[in-house]
NUKE-310534 format. One record per residue: x, z, y negated of N, C-alpha, C, O in turn; residue in three letters. Coordinates in steps of 0.05 Angstrom, whole numbers, plus 5000, padded with zeros to 4 digits. Each point is the difference from the previous one (the first is absolute). Layout:
XZYXZYXZYXZYala
...
// end
This chain:
669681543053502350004982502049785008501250005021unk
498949814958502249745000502650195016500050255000unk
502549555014502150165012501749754978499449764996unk
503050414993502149854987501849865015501550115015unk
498349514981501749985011502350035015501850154991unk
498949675043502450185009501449675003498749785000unk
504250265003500549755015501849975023502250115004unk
496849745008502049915023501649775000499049834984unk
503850075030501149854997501349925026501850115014unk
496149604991500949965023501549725003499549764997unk
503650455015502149795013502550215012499250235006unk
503149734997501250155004503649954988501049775000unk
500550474991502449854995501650225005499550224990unk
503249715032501450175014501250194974500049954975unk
501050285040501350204988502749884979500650114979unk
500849675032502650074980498949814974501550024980unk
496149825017499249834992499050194972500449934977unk
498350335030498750134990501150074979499450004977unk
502950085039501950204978500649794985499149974977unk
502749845035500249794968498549954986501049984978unk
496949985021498150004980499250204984499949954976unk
499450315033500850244987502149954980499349974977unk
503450035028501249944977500249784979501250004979unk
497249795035499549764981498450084983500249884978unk
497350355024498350084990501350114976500249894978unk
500750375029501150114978502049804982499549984977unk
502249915030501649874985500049814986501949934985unk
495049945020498749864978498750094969499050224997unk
501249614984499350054968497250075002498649905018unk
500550254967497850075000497649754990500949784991unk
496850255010498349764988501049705000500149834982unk
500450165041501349745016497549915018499550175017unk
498549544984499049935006501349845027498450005019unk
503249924985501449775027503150064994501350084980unk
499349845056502950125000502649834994499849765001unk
502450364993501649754990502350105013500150245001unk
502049625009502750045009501350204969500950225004unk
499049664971500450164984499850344978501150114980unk
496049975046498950164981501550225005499150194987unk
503549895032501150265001502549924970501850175001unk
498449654978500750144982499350084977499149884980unk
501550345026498150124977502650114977502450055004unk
495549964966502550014980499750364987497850114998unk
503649964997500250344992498849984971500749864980unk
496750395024499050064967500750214993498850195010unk
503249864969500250274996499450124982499649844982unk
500050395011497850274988502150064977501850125011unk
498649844965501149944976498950314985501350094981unk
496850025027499050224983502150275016499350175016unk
503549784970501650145017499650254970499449944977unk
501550395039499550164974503050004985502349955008unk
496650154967503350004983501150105003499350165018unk
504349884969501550155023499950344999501250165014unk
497549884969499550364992498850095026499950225012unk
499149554993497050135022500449865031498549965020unk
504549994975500349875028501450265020501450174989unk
498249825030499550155020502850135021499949905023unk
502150274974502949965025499149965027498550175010unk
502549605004499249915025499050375020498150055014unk
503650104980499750285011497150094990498250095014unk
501949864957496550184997498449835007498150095013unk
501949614981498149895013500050085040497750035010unk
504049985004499550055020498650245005497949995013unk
503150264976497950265001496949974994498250125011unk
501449654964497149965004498949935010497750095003unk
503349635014498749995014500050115034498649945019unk
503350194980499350255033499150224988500150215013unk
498649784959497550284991496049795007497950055012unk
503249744973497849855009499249925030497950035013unk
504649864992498350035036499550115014499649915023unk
500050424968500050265017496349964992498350075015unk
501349844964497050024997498349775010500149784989unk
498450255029498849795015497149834979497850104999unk
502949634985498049944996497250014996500449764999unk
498050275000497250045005498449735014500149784990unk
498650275032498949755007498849884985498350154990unk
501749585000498249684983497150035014499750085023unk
499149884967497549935008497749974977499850144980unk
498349615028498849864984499050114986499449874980unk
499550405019498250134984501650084979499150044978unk
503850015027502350114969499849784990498949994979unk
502049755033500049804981497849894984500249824983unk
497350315024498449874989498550194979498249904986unk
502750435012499450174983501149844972498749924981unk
504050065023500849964970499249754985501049894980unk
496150015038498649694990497150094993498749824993unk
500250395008497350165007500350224984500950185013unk
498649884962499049754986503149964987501750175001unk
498449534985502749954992499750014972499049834984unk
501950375012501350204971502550064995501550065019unk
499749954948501450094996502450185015502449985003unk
495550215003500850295015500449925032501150155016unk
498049654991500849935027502449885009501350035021unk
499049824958502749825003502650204998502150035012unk
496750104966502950185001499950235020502150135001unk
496449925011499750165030501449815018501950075015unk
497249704985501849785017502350014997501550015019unk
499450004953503549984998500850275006502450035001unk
496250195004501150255007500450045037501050195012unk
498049614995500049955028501749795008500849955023unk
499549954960502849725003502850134998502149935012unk
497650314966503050165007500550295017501950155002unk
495149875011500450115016500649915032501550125016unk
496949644989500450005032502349815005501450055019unk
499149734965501049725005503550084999501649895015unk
499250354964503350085016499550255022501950045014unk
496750054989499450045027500449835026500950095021unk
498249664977500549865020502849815005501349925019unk
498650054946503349865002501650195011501049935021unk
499450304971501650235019499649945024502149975013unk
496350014997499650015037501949755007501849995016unk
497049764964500849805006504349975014501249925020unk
499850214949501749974995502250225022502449995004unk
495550215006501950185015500549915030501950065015unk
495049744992499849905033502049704988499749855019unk
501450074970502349794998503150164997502249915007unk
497250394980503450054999500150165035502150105008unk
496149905005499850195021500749745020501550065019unk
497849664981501549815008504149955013502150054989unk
497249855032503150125005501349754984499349784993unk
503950445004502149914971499849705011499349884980unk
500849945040501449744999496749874988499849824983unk
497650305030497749794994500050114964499549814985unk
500950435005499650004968501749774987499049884981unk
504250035030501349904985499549814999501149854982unk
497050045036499449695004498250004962498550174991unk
502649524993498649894978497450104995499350134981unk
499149775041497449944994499750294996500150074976unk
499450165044499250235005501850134971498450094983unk
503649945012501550174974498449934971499050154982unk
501049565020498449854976496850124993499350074977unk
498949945050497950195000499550294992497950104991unk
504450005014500150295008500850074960499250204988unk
502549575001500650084968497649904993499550094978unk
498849755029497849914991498450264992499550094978unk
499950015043498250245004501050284977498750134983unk
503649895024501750254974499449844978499250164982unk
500849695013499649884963496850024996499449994976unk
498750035038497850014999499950284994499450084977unk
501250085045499450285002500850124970498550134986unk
504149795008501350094978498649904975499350194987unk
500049625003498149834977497450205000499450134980unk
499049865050498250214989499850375005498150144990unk
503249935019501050294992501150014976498650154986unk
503349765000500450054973498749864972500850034977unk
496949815032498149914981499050224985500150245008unk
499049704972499350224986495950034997498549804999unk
501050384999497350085013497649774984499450014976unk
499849885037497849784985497950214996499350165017unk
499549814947498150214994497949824985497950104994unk
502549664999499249834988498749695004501449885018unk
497049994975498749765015502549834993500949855017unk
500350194957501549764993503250005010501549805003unk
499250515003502150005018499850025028502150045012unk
495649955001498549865029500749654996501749905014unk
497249974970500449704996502649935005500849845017unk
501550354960503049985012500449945034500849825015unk
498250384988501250205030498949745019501249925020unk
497450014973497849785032501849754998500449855018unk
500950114953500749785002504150015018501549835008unk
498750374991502650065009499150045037501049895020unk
496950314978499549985032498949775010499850015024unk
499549814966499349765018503049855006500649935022unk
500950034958502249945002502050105023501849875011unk
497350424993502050145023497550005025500150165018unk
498349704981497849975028501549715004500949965022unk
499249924966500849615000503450025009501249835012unk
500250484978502749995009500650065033502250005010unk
495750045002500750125028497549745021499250055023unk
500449794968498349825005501749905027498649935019unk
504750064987500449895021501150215019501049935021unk
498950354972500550205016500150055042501350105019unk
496249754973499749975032501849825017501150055022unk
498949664957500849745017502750104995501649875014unk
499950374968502749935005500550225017502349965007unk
497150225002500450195020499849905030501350055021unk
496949834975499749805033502249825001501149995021unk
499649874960502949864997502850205008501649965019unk
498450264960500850135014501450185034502150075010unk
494749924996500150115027500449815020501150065021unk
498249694973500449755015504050045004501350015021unk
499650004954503049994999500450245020501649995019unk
496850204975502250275018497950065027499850235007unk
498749585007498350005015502650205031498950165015unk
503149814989501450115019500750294992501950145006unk
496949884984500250364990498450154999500350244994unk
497349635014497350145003498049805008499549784990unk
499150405037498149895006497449804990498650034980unk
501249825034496949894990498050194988498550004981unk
502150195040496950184993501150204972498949994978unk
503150165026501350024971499349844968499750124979unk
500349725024500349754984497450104997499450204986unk
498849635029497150044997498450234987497849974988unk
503550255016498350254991500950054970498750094982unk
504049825018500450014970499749894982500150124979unk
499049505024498449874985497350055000498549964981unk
500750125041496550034994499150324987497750054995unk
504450135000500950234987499449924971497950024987unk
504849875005500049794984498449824979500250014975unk
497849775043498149914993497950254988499750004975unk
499150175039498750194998499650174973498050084988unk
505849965007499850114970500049784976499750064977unk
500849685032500149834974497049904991499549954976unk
499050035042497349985008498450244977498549924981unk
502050295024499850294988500649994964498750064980unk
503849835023501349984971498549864982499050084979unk
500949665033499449754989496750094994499149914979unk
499150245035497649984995500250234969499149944979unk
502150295026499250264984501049774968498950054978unk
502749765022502649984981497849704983499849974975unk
498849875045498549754988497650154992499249944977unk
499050265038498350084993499450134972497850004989unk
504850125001500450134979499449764980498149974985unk
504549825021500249764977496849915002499150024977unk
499749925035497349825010497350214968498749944980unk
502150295036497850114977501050114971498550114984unk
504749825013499850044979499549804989498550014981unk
502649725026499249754985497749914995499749844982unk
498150245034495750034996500450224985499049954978unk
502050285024498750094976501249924965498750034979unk
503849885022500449844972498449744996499249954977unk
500549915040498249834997496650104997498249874987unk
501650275021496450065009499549795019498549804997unk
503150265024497649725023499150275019501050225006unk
496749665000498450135022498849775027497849945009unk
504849994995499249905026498950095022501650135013unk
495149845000498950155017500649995024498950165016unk
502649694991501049885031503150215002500750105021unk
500249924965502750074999500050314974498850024978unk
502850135034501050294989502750015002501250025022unk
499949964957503349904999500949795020499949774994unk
501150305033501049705011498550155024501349925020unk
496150314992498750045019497649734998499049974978unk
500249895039497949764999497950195015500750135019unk
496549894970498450125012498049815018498050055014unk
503049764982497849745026502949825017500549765001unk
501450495011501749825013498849885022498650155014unk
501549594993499649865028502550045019502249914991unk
497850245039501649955010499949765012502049925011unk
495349904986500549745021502749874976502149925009unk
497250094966501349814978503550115007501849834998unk
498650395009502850195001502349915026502549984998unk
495249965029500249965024500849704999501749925016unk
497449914968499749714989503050014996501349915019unk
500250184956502449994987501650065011502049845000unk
498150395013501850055018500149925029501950065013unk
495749775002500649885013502049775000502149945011unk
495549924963502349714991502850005003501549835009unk
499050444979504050045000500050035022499649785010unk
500550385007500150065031499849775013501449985021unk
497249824973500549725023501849864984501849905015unk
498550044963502049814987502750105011501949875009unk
497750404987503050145016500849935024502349945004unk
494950065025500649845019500649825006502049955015unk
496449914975500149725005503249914988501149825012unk
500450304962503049904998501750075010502449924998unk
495850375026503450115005499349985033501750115014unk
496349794998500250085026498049695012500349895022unk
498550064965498349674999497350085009498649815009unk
500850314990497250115007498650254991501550194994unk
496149855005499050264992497050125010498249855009unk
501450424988498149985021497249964976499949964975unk
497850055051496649964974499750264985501050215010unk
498149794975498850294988497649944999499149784991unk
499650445018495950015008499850264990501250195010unk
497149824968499150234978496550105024498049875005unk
502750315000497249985008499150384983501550184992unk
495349815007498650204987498349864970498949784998unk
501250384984498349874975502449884983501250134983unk
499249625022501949864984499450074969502050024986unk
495450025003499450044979500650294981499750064976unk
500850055041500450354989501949974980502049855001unk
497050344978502750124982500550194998498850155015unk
502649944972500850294996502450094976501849864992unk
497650405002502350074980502550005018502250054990unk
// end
């Protein structure tokens, strides 16, 4: 039995070196090929599919919902849910999908939104971190009071508003690390750390349940049946090809921020794929 690639990386780069880069990491634009003195500015997209005012929300009830929602713990992601509502991709699947897009995804905005107000008062007040934290309530709020998708053609609506609020939180990360960078004397490194990679973890989560939805509804209005791909799951991923890309960034990152970088040596079946 072939063994899946592993890799090693040989060089070495001291601890405080580390951490800066860590935050250079995060604080970079996404789908950025090479690094630039300019790429930490980034410009604000905002989520316009705000609800009308009948259906807008008192900061008080919105808060009760969501400390009702974060009392309910998510359900763990895993590839086999995402890939039910592609197996077979029908009608009746998609809208099973959208019944799982308003179930788990303010679920997690809740979590999201309660581990930022649970933030102490001087790191919430900081810009970046408050700016995130209304980010997250306008989401939560848009889809809790959406009204129940029962239909393919009011699904078409709905994907085109949720991609819009997936594209609105696109800099979530890099501005919280901005953030924490500002209020770095108020909380530990390791602090910091657990709550971005917290963090990462649920946008990671979001972003898959929220594109996967858009991915198969737009094959199934089209009729594509791409065999390689089941909404945005790739069923012949290469990790050598994965290990490739994200190396590339990983040394461009070195090499601008510290002048050097270490080798990366893929060793096992470079050739393996996998779902």
């Amino acid at each position: 039995m072939k063994s899946l690639p592993t890799v090693r990386c040989l060089g070495r780069v001291t601890r405080p070196a580390c951490e800066r880069s860590r935050l250079s990491v995060l604080t970079r634009p996404r789908h950025t090929a090479t690094f630039s003195s300019s790429s930490s500015r980034q410009h604000d997209f905002h989520f316009h599919a705000e609800p009308s005012k009948e259906n807008t929300l008192s900061p008080t009830d919105l808060s009760r919902l969501i400390e009702e929602h974060a009392k309910h713990p998510p359900r763990p992601l895993t590839l086999s849910t995402l890939l039910s509502f592609a197996r077979p991709l029908t009608p009746e699947s998609v809208l099973k999908s959208v019944g799982y897009v308003f179930t788990e995804i303010p679920r997690r905005l809740a979590m999201r939104a309660r581990s930022l107000e649970s933030l102490p008062f001087i790191v919430g007040m900081n810009p970046f971190i408050a700016r995130t934290l209304q980010a997250h309530r306008r989401a939560f709020q848009f889809l809790i009071m959406h009204p129940p998708v029962k239909t393919l053609e009011e699904n078409a609506r709905f994907i085109e508003q949720l991609s819009e609020l997936v594209q609105s939180h696109a800099n979530d990360i890099p501005a919280m690390a901005k953030g924490f960078q500002e209020c770095s004397r108020y909380l530990t490194p390791e602090q910091i750390s657990e709550f971005l990679d917290s963090t990462i973890r649920n946008r990671i989560a979001v972003r898959l349940i929220a594109e996967q939805h858009i991915a198969i509804s737009r094959d199934l209005a089209r009729g594509d049946n791409d065999g390689n791909h089941l909404g945005v799951v790739d069923l012949a991923c290469s990790p050598k090809e994965m290990i490739g890309v994200c190396g590339s960034f990983v040394s461009d990152l070195c090499e601008a921020t510290l002048g050097a970088s270490p080798q990366i040596v893929i060793d096992g079946d470079a050739d393996a794929t996998f779902a």
